[in-house]
C-alpha positions as a printed NumPy array, in Angstrom:
array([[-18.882, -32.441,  46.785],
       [-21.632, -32.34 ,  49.418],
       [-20.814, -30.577,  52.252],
       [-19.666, -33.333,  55.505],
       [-22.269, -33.802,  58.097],
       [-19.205, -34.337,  60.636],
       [-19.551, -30.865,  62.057],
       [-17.242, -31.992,  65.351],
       [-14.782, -33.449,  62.934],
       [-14.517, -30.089,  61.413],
       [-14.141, -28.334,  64.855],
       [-12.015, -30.453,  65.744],
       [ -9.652, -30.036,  62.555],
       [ -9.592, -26.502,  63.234],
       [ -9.08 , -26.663,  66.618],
       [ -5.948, -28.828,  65.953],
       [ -4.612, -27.017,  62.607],
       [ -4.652, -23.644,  65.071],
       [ -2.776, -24.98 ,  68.22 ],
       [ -0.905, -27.464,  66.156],
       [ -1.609, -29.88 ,  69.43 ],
       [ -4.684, -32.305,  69.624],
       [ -4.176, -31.983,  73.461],
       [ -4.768, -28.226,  73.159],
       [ -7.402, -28.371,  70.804],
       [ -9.02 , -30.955,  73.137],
       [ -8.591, -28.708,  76.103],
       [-10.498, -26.035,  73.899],
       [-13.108, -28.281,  72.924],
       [-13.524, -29.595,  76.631],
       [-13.318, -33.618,  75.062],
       [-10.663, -35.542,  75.373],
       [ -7.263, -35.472,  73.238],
       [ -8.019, -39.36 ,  71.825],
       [-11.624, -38.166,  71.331],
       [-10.285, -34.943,  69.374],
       [ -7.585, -37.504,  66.793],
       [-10.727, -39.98 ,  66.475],
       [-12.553, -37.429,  65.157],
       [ -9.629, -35.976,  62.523],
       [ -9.356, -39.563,  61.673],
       [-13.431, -39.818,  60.826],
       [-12.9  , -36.779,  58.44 ],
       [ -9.513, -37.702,  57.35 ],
       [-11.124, -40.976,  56.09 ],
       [-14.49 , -39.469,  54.704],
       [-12.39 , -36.995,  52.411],
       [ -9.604, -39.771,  51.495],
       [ -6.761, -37.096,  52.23 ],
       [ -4.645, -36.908,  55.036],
       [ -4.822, -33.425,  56.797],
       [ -1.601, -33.543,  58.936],
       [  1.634, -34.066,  59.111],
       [  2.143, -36.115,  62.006],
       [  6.052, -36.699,  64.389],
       [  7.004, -38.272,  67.207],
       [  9.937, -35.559,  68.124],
       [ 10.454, -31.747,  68.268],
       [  8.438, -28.841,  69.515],
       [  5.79 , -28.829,  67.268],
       [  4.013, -32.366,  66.18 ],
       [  0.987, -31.615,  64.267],
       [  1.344, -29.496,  61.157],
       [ -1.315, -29.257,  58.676],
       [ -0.645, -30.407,  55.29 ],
       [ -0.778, -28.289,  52.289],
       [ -4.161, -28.642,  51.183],
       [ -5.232, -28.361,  54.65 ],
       [ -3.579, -24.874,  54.984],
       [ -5.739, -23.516,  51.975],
       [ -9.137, -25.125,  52.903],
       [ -8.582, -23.633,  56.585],
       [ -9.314, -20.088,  55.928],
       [-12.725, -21.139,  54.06 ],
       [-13.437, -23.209,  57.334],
       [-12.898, -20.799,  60.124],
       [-15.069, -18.207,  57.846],
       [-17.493, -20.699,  57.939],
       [-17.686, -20.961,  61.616],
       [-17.898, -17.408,  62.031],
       [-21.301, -17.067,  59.272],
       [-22.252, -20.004,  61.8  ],
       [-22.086, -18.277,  65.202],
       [-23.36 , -15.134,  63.594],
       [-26.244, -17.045,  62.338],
       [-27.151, -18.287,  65.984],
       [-26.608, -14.937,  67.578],
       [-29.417, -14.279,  65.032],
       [-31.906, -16.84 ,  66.099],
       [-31.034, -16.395,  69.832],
       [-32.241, -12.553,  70.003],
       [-33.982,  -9.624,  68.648],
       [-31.365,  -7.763,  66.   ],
       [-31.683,  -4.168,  68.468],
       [-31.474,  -6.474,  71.692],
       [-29.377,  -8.63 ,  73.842],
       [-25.462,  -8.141,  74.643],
       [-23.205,  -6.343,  72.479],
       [-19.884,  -6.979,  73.105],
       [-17.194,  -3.786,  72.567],
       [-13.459,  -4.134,  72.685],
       [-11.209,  -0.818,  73.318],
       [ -8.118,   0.112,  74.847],
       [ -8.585,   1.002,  78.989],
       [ -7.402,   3.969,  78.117],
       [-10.211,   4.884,  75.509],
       [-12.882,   3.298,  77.616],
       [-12.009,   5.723,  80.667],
       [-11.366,   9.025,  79.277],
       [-13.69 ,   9.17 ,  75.96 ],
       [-16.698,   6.113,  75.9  ],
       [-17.548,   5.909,  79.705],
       [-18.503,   9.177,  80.291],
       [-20.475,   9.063,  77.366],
       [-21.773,   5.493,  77.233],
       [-24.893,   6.686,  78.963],
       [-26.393,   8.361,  76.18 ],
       [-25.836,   5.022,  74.235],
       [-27.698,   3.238,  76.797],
       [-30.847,   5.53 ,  77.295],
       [-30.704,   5.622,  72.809],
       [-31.037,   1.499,  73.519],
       [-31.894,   0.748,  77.083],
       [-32.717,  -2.981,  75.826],
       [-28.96 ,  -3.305,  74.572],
       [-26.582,  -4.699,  77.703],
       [-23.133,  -3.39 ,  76.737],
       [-20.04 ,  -5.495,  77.574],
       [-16.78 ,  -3.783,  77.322],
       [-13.761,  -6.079,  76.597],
       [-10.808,  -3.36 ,  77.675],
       [ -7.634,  -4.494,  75.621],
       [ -4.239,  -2.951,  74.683],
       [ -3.504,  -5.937,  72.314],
       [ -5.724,  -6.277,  69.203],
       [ -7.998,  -9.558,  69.767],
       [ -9.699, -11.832,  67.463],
       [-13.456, -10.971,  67.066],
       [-14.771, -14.121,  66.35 ],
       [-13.031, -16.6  ,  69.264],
       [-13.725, -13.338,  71.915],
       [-17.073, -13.09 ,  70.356],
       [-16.663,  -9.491,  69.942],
       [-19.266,  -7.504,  67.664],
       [-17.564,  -3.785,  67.562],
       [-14.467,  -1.977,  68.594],
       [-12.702,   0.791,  68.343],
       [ -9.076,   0.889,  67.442],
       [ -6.123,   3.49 ,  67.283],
       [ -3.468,   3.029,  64.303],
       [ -3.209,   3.341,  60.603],
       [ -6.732,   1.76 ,  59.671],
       [ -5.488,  -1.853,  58.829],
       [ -6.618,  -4.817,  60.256],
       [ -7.163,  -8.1  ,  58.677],
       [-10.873,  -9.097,  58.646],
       [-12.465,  -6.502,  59.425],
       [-14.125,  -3.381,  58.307],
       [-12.227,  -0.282,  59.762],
       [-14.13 ,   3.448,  59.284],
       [-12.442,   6.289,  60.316],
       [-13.654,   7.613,  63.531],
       [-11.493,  10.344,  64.811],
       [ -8.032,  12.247,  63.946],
       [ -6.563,  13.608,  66.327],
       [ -3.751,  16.051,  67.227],
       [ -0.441,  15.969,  70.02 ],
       [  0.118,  18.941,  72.127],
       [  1.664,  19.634,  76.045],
       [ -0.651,  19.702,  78.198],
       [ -0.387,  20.703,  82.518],
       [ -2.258,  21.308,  85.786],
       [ -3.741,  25.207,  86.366],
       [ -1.239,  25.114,  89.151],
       [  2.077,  24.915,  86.974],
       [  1.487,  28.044,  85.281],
       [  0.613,  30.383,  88.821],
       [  4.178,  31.444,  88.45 ],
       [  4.611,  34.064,  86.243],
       [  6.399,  34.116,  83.069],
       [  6.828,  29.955,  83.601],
       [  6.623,  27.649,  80.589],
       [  5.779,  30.814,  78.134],
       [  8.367,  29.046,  75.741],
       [  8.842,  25.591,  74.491],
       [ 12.22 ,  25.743,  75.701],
       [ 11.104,  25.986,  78.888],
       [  9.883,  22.63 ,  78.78 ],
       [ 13.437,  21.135,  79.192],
       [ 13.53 ,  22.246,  82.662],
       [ 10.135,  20.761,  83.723],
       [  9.681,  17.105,  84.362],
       [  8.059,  15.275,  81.184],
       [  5.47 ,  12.591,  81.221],
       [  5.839,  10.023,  78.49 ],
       [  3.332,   7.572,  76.741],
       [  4.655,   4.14 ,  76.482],
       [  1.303,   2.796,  75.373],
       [  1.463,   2.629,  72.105],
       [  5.945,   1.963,  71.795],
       [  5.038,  -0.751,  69.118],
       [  3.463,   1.58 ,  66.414],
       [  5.311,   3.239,  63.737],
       [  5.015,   6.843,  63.587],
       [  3.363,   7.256,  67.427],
       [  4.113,  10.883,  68.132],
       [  6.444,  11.521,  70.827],
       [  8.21 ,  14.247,  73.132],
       [ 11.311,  14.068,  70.496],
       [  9.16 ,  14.587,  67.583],
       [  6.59 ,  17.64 ,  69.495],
       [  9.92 ,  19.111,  70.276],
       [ 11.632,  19.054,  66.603],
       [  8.342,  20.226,  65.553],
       [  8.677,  23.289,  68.028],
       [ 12.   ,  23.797,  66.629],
       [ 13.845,  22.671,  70.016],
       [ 17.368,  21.913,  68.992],
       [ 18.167,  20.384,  72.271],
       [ 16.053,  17.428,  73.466],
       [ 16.966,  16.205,  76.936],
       [ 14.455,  17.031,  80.024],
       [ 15.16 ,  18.118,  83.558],
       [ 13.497,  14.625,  85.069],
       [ 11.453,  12.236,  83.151],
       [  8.333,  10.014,  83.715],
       [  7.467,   6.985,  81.858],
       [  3.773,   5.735,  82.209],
       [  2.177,   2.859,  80.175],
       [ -1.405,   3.88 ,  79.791],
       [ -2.544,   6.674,  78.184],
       [ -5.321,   7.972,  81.17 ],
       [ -2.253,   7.366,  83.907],
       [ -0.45 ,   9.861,  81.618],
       [ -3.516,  12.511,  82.065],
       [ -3.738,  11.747,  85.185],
       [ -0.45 ,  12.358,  86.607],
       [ -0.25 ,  15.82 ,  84.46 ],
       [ -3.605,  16.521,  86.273],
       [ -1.935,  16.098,  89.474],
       [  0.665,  18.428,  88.778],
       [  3.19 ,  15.911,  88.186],
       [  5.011,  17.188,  85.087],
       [  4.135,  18.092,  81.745],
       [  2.1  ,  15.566,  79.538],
       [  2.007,  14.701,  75.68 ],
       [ -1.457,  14.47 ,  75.408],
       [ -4.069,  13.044,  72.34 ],
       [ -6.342,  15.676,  71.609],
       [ -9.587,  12.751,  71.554],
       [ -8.179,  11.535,  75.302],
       [ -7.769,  15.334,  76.659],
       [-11.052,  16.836,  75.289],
       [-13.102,  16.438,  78.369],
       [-10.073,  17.349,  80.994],
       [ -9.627,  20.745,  79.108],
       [-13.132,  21.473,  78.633],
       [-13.544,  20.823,  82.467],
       [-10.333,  22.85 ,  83.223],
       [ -8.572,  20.673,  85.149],
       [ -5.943,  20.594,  82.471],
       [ -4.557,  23.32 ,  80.431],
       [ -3.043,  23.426,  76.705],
       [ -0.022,  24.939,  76.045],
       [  1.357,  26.289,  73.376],
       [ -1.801,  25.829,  70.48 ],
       [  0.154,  28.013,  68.105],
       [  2.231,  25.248,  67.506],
       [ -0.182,  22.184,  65.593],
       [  0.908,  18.565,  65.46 ],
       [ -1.292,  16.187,  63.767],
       [ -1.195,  12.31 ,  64.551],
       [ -0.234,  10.494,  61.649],
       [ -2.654,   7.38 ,  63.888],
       [ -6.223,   7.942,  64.143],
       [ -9.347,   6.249,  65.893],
       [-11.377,   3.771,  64.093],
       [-14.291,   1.914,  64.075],
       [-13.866,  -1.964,  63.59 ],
       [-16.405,  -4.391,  63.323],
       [-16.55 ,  -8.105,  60.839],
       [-18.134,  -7.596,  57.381],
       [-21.045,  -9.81 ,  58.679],
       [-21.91 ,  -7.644,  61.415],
       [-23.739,  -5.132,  59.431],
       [-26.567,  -7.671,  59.96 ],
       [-26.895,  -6.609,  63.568],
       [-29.172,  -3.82 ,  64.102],
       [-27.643,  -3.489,  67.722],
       [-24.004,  -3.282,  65.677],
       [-25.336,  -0.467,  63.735],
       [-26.385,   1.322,  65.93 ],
       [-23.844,   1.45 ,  67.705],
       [-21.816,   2.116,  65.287],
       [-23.765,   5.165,  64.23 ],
       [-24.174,   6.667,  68.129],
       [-20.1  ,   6.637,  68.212],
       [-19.662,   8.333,  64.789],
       [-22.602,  10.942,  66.555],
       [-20.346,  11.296,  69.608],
       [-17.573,  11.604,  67.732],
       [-18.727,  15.638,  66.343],
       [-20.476,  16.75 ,  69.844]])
């Protein structure tokens, strides 16, 4: 079967299949929604098949048929060898935009401060930095690299280990003036602890219940407590002399170096079962610019 010349059918089909709505897929596709059913019709008719299920009532009105639900994944692959293809014709392979998705967190206390180097390595390479605590798709966000903090798994794409990393207490200079004062891990009950909501949602995230088992704590309750959903706030308020933080040895490695934080207790090691990782589509290994800068962060990564 030869392959339909109805590109903007297709579009459309997917467009449809994946918000289940022509009026959504026509507000994606900036036509309008009678424009978007003509064209489902058009390829509905050229293939002799029907490609929804089609109701007048309940939520959801548009559900694709069987044999529309396998061919879909094939499609949307297609579409992204497509735009990849373009991105190919529109610039040089070491040029042009390249498009980075991390957490805010990661961006401000580990690839900022070092995105400079990257930069003067490829001064002809414009980086854009999409900064995102939820994991996005790379092909509708038009993303060509990331990194990414969990177990290594993500659908789609290629994911290299980066970074491990360990968990340890970190303060301010300031909290330990007085002497004798958090020289035990007990201690740390009577202090004020900073926790890191950031990452609540993934299995095995270390926190200040599992440091303290670790330390062999029996009893777990803090003094005062402090809750903070980004991991740099975190730093930040232990930097200010808050309260004691939880801190990710990757996130913490500059602050310690520069001595504005201190690490307590190192006799005590906790690794993270997570780790950092660099994610990018199979496809992108055609970029030169994707390469690259794929290869500067595994460089960073041992300075």
């Amino acid at each position: 079967m030869k392959l339909p010349i109805h590109l903007n059918a297709l579009k459309a089909f997917e467009a449809s299949a994946r918000h289940q709505s022509f009026s959504a897929a026509a507000e994606e596709l900036n036509v309008t929604p009678a424009a978007v059913g003509q064209l489902v019709r058009t390829l509905e008719e050229w293939l002799d098949t029907p490609l929804f299920h089609r109701t007048n009532t309940g939520k959801i009105r548009l559900m694709p048929t069987e044999t529309a639900e396998r061919a879909l994944p094939d499609i949307r692959a297609g579409f992204d060898k497509l735009s990849q293809g373009l991105e190919l014709l529109q610039q040089s392979p070491t040029c042009g935009i390249l498009t980075v998705t991390v957490s805010p967190a990661f961006a401000a206390k580990w690839l900022l401060p070092r995105l400079d180097r990257f930069q003067t390595l490829c001064p002809d390479t414009d980086v854009r930095l999409d900064t995102n605590l939820k994991p996005i798709d790379f092909a509708i966000q038009r993303v060509d690299i990331g990194v990414r903090y969990g177990t290594g798994n993500w659908q789609g794409l290629v994911a290299e280990k980066l970074m491990d990393e360990e968990v340890f207490p970190v303060c301010s200079p300031r909290l330990l003036e007085q002497p004798e004062r958090l020289s035990l891990p007990e201690q740390l009950l009577q202090e004020t602890l900073i926790h890191d909501l950031s990452m609540d949602e993934h299995t095995g995230f270390p926190t200040w219940l599992a440091w303290l088992e670790k330390a062999g704590v029996e009893k777990h309750q803090s003094a005062h407590n402090i809750q903070i959903n980004n991991s740099a706030a975190v730093l930040q308020t232990a930097i200010d002399g808050a309260g004691i933080a939880l801190a990710r040895s990757v996130m913490v490695k500059d602050d310690l170096a520069a001595g504005r934080l201190v690490r307590l207790f190192p006799e005590i090691q906790f690794e993270s079962p997570l780790a950092y990782f660099v994610v990018y589509k199979p496809e992108s290994t055609e970029l030169a610019k994707t390469q690259m800068f794929r290869d500067w962060l595994f460089t960073e990564a041992i300075r």
